[in-house]
C-alpha positions in Angstrom: -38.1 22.0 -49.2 -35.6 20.0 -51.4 -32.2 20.4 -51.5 -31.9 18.6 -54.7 -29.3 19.9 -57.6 -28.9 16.9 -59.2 -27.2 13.7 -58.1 -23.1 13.9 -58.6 -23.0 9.4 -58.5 -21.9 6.5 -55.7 -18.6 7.5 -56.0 -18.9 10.9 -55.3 -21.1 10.2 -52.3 -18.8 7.9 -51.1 -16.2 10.2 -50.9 -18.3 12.9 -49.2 -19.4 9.9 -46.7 -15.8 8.9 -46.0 -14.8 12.5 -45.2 -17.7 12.9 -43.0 -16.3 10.1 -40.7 -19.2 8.3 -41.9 -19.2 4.4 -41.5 -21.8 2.9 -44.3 -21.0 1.8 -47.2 -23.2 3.2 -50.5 -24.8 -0.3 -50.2 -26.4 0.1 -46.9 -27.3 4.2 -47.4 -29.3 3.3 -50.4 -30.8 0.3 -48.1 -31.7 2.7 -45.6 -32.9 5.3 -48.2 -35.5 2.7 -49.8 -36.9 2.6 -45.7 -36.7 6.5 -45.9 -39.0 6.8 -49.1 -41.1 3.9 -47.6 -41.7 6.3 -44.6 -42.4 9.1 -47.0 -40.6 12.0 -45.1 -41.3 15.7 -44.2 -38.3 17.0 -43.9 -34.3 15.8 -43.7 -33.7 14.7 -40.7 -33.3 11.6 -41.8 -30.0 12.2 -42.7 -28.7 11.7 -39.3 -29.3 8.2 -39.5 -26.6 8.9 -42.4 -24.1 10.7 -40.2 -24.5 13.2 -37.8 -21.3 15.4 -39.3 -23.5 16.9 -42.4 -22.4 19.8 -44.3 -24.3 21.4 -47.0 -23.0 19.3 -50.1 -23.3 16.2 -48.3 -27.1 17.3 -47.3 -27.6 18.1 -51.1 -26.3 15.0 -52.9 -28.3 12.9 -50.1 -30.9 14.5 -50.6 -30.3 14.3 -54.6 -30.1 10.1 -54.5 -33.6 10.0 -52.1 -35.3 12.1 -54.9 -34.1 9.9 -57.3 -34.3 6.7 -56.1 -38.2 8.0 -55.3 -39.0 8.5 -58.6 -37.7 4.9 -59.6 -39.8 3.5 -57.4 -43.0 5.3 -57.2 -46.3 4.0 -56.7 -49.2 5.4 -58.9 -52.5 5.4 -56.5 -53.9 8.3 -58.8 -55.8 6.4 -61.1 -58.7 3.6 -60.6 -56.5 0.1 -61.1 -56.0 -1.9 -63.2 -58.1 -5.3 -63.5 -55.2 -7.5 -64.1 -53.9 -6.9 -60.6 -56.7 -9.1 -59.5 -55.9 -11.8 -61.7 -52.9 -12.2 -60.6 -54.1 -12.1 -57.2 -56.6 -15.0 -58.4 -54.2 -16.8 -59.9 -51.3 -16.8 -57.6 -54.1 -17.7 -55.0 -55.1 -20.8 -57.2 -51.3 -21.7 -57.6 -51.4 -22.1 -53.4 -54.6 -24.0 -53.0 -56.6 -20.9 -51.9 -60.0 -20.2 -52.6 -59.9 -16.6 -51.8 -58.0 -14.0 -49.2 -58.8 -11.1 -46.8 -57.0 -8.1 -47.5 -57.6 -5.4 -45.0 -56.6 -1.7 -44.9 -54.2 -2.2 -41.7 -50.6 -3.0 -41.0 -49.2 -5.1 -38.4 -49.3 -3.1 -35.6 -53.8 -2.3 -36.8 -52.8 1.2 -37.1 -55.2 4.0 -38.4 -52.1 5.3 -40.3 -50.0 3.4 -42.5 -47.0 3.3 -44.7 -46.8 2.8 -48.0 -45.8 -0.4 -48.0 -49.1 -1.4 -46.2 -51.5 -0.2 -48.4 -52.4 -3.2 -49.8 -55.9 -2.4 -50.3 -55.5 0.5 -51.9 -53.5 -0.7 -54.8 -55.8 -3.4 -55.1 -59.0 -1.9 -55.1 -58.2 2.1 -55.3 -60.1 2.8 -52.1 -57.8 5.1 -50.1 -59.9 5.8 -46.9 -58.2 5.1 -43.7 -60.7 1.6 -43.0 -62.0 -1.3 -44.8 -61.1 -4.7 -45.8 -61.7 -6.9 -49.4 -62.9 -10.4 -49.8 -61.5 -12.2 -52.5 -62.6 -15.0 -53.7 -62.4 -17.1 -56.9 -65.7 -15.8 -58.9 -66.1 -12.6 -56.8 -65.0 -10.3 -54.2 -66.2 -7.5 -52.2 -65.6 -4.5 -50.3 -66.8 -3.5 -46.6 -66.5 0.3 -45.5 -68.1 2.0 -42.9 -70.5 4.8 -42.7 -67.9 7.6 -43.3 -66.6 6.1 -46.8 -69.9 4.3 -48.4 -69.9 7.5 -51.1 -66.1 7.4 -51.8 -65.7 4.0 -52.2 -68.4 4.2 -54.9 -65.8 6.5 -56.6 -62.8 4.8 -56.1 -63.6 1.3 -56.6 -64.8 -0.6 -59.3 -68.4 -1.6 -58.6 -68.1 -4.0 -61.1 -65.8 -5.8 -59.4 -65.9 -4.9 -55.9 -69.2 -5.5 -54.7 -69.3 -2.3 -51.7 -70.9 -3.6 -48.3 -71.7 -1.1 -45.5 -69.5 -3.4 -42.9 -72.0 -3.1 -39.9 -75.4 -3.4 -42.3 -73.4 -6.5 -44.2 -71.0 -8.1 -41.7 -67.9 -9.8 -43.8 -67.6 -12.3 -41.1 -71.6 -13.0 -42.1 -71.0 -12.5 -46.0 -67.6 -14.9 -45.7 -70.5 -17.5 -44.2 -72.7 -16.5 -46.9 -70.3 -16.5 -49.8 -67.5 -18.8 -49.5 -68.2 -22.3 -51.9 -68.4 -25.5 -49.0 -65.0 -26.8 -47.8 -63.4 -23.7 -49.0 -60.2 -22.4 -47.7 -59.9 -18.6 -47.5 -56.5 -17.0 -46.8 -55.3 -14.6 -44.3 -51.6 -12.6 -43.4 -51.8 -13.4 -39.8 -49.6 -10.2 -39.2 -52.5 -7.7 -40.9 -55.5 -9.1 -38.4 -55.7 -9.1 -34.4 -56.8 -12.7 -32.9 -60.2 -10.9 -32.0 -60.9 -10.7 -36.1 -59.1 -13.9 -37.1 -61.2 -16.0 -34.5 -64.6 -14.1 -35.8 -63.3 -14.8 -39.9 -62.6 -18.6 -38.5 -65.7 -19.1 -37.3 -67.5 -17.3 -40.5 -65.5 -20.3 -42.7 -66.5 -22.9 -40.3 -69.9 -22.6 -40.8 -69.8 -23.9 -44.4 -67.2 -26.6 -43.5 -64.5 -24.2 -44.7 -61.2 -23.7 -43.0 -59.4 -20.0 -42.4 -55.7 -21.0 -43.7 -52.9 -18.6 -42.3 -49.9 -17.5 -44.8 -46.6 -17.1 -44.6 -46.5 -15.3 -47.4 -48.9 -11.9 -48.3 -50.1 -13.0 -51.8 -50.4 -9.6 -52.6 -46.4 -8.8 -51.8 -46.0 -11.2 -54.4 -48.0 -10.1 -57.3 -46.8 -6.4 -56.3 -43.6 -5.9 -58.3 -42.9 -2.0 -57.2 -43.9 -2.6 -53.5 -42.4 0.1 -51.2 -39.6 -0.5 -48.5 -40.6 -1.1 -44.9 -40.6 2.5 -43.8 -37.1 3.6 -41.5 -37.5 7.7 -40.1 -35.2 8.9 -36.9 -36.2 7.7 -33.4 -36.2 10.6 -30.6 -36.5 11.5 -27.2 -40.1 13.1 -25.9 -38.8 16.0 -24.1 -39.9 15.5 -20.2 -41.4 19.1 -20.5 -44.3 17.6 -22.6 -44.4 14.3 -21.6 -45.1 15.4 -18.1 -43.9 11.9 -16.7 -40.5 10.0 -17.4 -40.4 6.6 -19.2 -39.1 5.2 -15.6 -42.4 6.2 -13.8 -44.7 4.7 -16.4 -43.1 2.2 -16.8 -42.9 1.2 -12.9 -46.4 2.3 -12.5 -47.9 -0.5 -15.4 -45.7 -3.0 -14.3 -47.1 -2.8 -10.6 -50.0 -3.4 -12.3 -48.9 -6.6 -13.7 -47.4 -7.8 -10.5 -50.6 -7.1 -8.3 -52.5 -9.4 -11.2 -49.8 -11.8 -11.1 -48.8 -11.0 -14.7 -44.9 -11.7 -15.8 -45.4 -9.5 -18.8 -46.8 -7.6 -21.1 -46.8 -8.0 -24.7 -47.3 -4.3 -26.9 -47.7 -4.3 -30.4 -49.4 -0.9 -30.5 -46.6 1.6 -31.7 -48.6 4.8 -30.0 -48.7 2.9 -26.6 -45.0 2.0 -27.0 -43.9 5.7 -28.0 -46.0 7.0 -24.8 -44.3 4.3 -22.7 -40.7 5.0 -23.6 -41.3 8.9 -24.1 -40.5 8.7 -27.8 -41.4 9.7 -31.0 -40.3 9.0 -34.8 -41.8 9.3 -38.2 -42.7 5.6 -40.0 -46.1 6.7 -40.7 -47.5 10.1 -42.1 -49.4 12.5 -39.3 -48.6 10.2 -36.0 -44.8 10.7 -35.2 -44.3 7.2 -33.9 -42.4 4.9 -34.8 -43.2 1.4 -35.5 -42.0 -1.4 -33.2 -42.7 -4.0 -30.7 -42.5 -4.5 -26.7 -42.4 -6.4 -24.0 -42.7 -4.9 -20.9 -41.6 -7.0 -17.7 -43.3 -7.5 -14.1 -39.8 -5.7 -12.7 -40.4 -2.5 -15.3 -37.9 -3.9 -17.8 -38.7 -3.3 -21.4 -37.1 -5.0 -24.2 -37.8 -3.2 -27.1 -38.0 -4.6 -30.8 -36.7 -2.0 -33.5 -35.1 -1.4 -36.6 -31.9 -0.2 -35.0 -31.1 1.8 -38.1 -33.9 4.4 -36.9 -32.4 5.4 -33.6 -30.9 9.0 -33.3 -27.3 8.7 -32.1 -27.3 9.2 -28.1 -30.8 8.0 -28.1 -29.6 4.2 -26.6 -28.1 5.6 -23.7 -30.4 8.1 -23.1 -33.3 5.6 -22.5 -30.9 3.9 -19.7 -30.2 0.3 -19.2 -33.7 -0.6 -18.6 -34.3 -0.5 -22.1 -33.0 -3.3 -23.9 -33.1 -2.5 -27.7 -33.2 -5.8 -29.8 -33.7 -6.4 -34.0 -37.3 -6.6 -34.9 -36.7 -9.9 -36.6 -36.6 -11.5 -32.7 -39.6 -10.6 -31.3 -41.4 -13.8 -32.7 -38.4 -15.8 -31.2 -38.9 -13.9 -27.9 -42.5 -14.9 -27.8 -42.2 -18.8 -28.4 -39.6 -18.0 -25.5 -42.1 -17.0 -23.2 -44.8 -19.6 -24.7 -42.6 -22.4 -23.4 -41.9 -20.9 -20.4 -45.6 -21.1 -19.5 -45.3 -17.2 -18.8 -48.6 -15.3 -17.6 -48.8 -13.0 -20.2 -51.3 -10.5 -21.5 -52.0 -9.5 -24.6 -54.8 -7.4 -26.1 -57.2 -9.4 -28.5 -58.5 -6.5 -30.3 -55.0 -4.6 -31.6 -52.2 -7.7 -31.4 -51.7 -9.6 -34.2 -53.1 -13.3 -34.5 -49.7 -14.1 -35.4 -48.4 -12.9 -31.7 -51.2 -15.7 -30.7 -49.7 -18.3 -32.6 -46.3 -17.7 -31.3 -47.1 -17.7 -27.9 -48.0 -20.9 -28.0 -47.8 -23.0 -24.0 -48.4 -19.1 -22.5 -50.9 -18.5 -20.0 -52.3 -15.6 -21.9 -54.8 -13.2 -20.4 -56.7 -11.7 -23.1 -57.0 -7.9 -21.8 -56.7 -4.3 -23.1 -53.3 -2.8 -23.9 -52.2 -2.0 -20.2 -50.6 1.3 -21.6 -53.9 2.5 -23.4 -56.0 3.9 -20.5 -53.1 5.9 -18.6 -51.8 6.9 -22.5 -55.4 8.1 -22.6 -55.7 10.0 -18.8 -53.5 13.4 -19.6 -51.1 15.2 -17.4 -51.0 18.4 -16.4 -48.0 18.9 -18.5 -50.2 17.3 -21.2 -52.9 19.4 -20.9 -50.9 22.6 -20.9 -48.7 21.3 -23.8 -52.5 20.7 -25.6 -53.4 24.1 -24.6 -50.9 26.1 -25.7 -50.7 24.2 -29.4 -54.6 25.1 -29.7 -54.1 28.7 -29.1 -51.4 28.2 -31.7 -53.3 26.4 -34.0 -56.3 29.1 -33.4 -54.4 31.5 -35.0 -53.0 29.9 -38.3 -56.7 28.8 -38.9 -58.2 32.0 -38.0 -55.9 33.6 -40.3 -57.1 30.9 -42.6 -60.6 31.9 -42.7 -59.8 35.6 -43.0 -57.8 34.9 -46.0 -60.6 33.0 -47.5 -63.9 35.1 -46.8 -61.3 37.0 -49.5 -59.9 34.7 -51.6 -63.4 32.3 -52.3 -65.4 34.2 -53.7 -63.5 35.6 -56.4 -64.1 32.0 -57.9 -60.9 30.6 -58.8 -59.7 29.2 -55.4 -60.3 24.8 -55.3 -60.0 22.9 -52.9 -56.4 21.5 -53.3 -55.5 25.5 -53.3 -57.7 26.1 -49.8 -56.1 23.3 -48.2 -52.5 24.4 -49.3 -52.7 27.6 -47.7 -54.0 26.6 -44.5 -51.0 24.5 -44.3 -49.0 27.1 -45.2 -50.7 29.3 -42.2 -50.1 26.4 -39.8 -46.2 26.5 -41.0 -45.7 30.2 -40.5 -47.3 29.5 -37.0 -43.8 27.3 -35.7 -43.2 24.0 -34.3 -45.6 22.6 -37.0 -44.1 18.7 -37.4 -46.9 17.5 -39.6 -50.7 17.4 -40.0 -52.6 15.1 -37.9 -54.2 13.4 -40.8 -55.0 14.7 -44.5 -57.1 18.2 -44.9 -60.6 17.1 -45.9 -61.2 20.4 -47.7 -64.5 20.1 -49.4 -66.9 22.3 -51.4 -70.9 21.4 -52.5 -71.2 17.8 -53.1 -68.2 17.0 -51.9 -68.7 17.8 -48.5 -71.2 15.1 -48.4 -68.2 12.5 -48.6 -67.3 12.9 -44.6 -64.0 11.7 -45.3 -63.4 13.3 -48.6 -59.6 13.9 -50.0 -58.9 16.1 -52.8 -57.6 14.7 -55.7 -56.4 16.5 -59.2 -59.7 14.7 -60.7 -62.1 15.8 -58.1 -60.1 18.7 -57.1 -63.5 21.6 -57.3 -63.6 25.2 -57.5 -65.2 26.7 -54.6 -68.2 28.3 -56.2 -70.9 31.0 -54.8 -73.8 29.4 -52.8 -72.1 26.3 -51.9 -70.8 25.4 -48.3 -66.9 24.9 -47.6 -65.9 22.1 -44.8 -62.8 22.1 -43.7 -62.0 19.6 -41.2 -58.0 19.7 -40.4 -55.2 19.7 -38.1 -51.4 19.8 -36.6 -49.2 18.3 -35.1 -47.3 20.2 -32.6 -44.4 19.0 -29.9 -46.9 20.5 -27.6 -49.8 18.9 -28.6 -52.0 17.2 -31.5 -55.2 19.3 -32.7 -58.5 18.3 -34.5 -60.9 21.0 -35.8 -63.7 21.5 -38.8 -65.2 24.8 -39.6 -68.0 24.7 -42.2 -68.5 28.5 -43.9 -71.2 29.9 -46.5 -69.6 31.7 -49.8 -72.0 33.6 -50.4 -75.5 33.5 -49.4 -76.9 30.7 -47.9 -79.7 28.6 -48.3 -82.5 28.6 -45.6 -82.0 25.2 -45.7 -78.3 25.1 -45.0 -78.8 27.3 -41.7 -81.5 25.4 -40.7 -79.5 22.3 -41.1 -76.0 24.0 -39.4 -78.0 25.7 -36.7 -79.5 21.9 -35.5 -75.5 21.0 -35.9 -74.7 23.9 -33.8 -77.2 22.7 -31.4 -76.2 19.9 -30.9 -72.6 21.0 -30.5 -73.3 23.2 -27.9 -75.2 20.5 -26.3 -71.9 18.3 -25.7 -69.7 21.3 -25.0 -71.9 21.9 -21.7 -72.5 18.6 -20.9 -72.7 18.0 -17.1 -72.4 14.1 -16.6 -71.7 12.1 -12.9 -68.6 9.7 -13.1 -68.9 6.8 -14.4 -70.4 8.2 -17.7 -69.5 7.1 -21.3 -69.8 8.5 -24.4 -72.5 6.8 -25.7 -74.5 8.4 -22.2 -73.7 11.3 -24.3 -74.4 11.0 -27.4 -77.8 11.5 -28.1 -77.7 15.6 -26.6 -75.3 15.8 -30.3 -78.4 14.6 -32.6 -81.2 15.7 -30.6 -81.9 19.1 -32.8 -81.2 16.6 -35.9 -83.5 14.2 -34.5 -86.3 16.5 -34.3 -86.4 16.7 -37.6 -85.9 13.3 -38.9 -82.3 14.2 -39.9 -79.0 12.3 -38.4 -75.1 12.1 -39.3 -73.6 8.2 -39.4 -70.3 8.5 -37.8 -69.0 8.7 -34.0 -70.2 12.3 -32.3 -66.5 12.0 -31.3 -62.9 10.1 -30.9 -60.4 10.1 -28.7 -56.9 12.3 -29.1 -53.6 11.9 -28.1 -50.6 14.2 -27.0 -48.6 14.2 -30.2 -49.5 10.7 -30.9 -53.0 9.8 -33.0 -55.4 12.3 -33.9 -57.5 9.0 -33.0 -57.6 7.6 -29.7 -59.1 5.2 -27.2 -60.3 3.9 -25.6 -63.0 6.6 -24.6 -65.4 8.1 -27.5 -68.9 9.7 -28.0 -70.9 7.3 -30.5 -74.2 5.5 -30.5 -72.3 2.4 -31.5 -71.5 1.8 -28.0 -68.2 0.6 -26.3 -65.7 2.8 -24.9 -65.0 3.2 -21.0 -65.9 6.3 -18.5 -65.3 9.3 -19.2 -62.6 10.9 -16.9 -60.6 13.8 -16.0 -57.7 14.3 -18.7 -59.2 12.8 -21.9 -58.9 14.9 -24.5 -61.9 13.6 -27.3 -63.6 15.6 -30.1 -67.2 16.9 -30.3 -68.2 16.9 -34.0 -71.8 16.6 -34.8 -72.4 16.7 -38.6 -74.9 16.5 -41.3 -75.0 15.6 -44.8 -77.0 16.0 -47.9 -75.7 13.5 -50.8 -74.8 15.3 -54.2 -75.3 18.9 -52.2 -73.1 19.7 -49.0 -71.9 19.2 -46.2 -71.9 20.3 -42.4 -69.5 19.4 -39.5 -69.0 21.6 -36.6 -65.4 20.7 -34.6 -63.8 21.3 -31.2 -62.0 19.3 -29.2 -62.3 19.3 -25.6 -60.8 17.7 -22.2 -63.0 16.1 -19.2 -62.7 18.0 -16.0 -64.0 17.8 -12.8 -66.5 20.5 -12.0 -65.7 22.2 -8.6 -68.4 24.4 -8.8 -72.0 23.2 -8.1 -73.3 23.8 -4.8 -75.0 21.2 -3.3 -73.8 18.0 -6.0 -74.1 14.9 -4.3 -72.0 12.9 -6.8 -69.0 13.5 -8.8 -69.5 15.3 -11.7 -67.6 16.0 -14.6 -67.5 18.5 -17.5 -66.3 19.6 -20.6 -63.5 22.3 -21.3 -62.9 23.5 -25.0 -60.0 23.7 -26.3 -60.4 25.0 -29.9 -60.3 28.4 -30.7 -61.5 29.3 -33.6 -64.8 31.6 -35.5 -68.2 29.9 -36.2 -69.2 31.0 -38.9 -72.3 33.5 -37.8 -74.1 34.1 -41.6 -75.1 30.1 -41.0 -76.8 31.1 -38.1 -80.4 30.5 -37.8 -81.0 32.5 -34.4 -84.7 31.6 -34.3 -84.2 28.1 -33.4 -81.7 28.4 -30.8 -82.3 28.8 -26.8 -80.8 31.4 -25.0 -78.8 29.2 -23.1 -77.4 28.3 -26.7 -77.0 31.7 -27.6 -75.2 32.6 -24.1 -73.0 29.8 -25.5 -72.1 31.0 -28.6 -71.6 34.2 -27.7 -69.3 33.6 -24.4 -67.0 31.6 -27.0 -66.8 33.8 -29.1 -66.1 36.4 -26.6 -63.1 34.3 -25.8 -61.8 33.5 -28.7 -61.1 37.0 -29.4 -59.3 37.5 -26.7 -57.0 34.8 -26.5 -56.3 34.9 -30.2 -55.8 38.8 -30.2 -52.5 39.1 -29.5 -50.2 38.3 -32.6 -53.1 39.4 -35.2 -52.5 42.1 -37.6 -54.8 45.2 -37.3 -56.6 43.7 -40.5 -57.2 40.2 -38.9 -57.8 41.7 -35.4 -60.8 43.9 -37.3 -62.3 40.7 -39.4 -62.1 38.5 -35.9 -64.0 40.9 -34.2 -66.8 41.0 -36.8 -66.5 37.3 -37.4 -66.9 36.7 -33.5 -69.4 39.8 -32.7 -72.6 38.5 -30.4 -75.8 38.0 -31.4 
């Protein structure tokens, strides 16, 4: 909620600054305020990083300048852009002896979730989903999406411009081959690519005698006059109660790791790892409370740590201990030639650090492995799982609450989308400790829930009318914990068609949640028992069956999953990863079914010769019966269906008004 009444001028704030005991000038608050907008905040607390002595009309007139200095510089992604953006791209391109550039949808640190500052595509192109990557070159230029985004891309981008590519049908690395004139020399930010992608773009170029040229420069920071500030929110301290493990133990348990491999260090660029390692948590990015940075961890569990020092909480320095050596950002690239000419054994992670750390690590002995935090980050605690627990049962309610509110309020016929999503934020919010969503709603009605990674906008923003589905695929997070869940409900009758099609969906759900598997087991094992029903009748849904989850960190995770694509490592006790089958009919609906769920060991089968795991959910939350087809479901499935129900109304009982309490039993009676 804004504080704003009006802006009272530098002078003013100076003098409120000064008797605060405040040390910065109005200079450097309006510096810092520029990172604030560029880290678009959800609340103030940003205005520690101010002064920690605030009193109300300090709070306001802060508050004030950020609104206004917001609107000065705000960035329009509402409508389709402009065509002269890509001229200028062209021509400053042709100014630097470039034949073309690769503009991804990532930051430095290949994050899922970026500022605004890093969406480079977006303003480029006007695709906003959360992957993807242009090819620009003198005469054309295309765009590669994956399976989840091929509709909205259509809708967002200029086809007549953008050529769209499915990215695993039409490879870029293959099209760049294809594409690029002989001898040319494509472009790249060596920041926005890991040296796994660079080295596959290189070789792409090579093949037509071309050359991959890295810049020093982005040519798109320079043809982007109203380019948002590198994004600066408050840096704090993971309470110990959810992090389950101090920052001393993990770090002393990956650095062991490194010594028995005869590793001196480890370079991180990933800012989730980093947050898990150090048990902290900030705000640089919408829906993942991290904040961005770089690290070094060393054989002997040192850690120097590369951060905008204008983000860290007051206290927070000493609270990490003397371990923790916090440096600028601006000296991790000398730190790295350091180690580079000291011939240091160092590994780095191929697939999520920049090319650019390559480069500078130039004379290093690097061993090119995974992210040494990412499997351990991955394994949860019992703390963890508790934390993730208790923030489901949380969660369970505001939604269920949700869903009560709209069997209501949809079909009177004047509730959209924008309006449904709202209020199940507002539900989560009444609920406590909500910090954020984990990523965007994706509330979706008809034909729009077809577009499996649809967002709402004021131009496509539909009412939800009779006879049409409603997905709703959402969540929080919590201190606690980081949920995940989609419910798809009928308003109004449905279609024989549409149960038929949920049902199969429901199927396959069911088939994951009581998956038995021996360890060793990966997701893609598992994957087929989600699509089977689907399969049988020639139907299938073209994204991942599920994706990893962290502990109030990404609402995506490795490096475990359920896909057909392959990749990911054994399941094991702890992971936390989703199980959301889907289906979708272009121009009609859509249907996603959502739980997330945690690998345990199962203790209980007499006579099991191997280890074997299992699945326990962790969602709570109605499936919507009246798309129920009950003829084509087993009674195991039924057993299923019914048992979770049966639980879900008691754990989310308590707190419920009489009112919800009666629509929960109806919603979760057996069949």
């Amino acid at each position: 909620m804004s504080l704003e009444s009006g802006y009272d001028g530098d002078v003013a704030l100076t003098a409120l600054l000064s008797a605060a005991g405040g040390e910065k000038n109005i200079d450097t608050v309006r510096a810092l305020i520029d990172g604030v907008n560029g880290a678009a905040p959800v609340d103030d607390s940003w205005m520690s990083l101010v002064t920690p002595r605030l009193d109300d009309k300090l709070r306001r007139q802060l508050d004030a300048l950020r609104s206004e200095m917001a609107a000065a510089g705000a960035v329009d992604f509402s409508s389709r852009p402009d065509r002269q953006r890509l001229q200028q791209l062209r021509q400053h391109l042709a100014d630097t002896g470039l034949d073309g550039f690769l503009v991804p949808r990532t930051d430095e640190h290949q994050g899922e979730f970026v500022a605004p500052r890093a969406e480079r595509l977006r303003w480029l192109t006007g695709f906003s989903g959360s992957a993807g990557l242009a090819i620009v070159l003198a005469e054309t230029a295309a765009i590669f999406v994956d399976g989840r985004y091929t509709l909205q891309v259509r809708q967002q981008a200029d086809e007549t411009v953008f050529l769209p590519l499915h990215l695993i049908d039409s490879p870029p690395d293959k099209w760049i081959a294809d594409t690029l004139p002989k001898g040319g020399r494509i472009g790249y930010d060596p920041w926005l690519h890991s040296q796994s992608a660079a080295e596959r773009f290189a070789k792409a170029a090579e093949k037509v005698g071309g050359e991959l040229v890295p810049v020093k420069a982005n040519p798109i920071d320079a043809v982007w006059k109203n380019q948002p500030a590198a994004p600066i929110a408050p840096i704090h301290a993971h309470d110990l109660v959810f992090a389950g493990k101090s920052t001393a133990d993990k770090r002393r348990e990956i650095a062991d790791f490194l010594s028995e491999d005869g590793v001196d260090a480890a370079v991180l660029t990933q800012p989730d790892s980093i947050a898990w390692l150090l048990n902290v948590r900030g705000g640089d990015v919408r829906h993942t409370p991290l904040p961005q940075s770089y690290a070094i961890l060393h054989r002997d569990s040192r850690v120097e740590w590369f951060v905008d020092h204008r983000k860290l909480i007051t206290g927070l320095t000493e609270e990490l201990g003397n371990e923790i050596a916090v440096q600028p950002v601006n000296a991790f690239g000398e730190k790295l030639v350091e180690l580079g000419a000291s011939k240091a054994k160092v590994v780095v992670d191929p697939a999520t650090a920049a090319a650019y750390v390559f480069e500078r690590l130039d004379g290093a002995d690097i061993r090119r492995k995974e992210d040494p935090c990412t499997l351990p980050k991955a394994i949860k605690n019992d703390a963890e799982i508790s934390g993730a627990r208790a923030a489901h049962l949380r969660d369970g309610k505001a939604l269920t609450k949700f869903l009560r509110w709209f069997a209501t309020a949809a079909p009177e016929g004047d509730l959209n989308e924008i309006g449904a999503a709202e209020r199940l934020e507002a539900f989560r919010a009444e609920a406590g400790d909500l910090r954020d969503l984990s990523f965007p709603t994706i509330s979706s009605t008809g034909p729009n829930g077809a577009v499996v990674h649809y967002h709402a906008t004021p131009e496509t923003n539909r009412v939800i009318g009779h006879g049409e589905l409603y997905l709703v695929d959402s969540g929080a997070q919590y201190p606690d914990g980081t949920t995940d869940v989609t419910r798809t409900v009928a308003v109004g009758r449905p279609t024989a068609e549409m149960k038929d099609r949920f049902t199969r969906v429901l199927k396959g759900h069911i088939a994951i949640a009581t998956a038995r598997f021996p360890e060793g087991t990966t997701g893609l094992q598992l994957d087929t028992l989600a699509r089977s029903a689907l399969w049988q009748a020639g139907l299938d849904f073209d994204h991942g069956t599920g994706h990893g989850v962290g502990s109030y960190l990404g609402v995506h995770e490795g490096p475990h999953r359920i896909s057909k694509g392959g990749g990911g490592v054994a399941l094991r006790p702890g992971m936390v990863v989703s199980n959301e089958p889907g289906y979708y009919k272009a121009e009609e609906y859509g249907i996603r079914i959502e739980n997330l769920v945690v690998v345990t060991r199962c203790n209980h089968l007499e006579g099991a010769e191997r280890t074997t795991f299992e699945f326990e959910t962790l969602t709570l939350a109605p499936i919507d019966l009246n798309l129920v087809e009950k003829s084509l479901m087993t009674k195991t499935e039924i057993e299923w269906l019914n048992a979770y129900h049966a639980r879900v109304r008691t754990e989310l009982g308590d707190g419920l008004t009489e009112a919800e309490q009666n629509w929960l039993d109806i919603a979760t009676r057996a069949i």
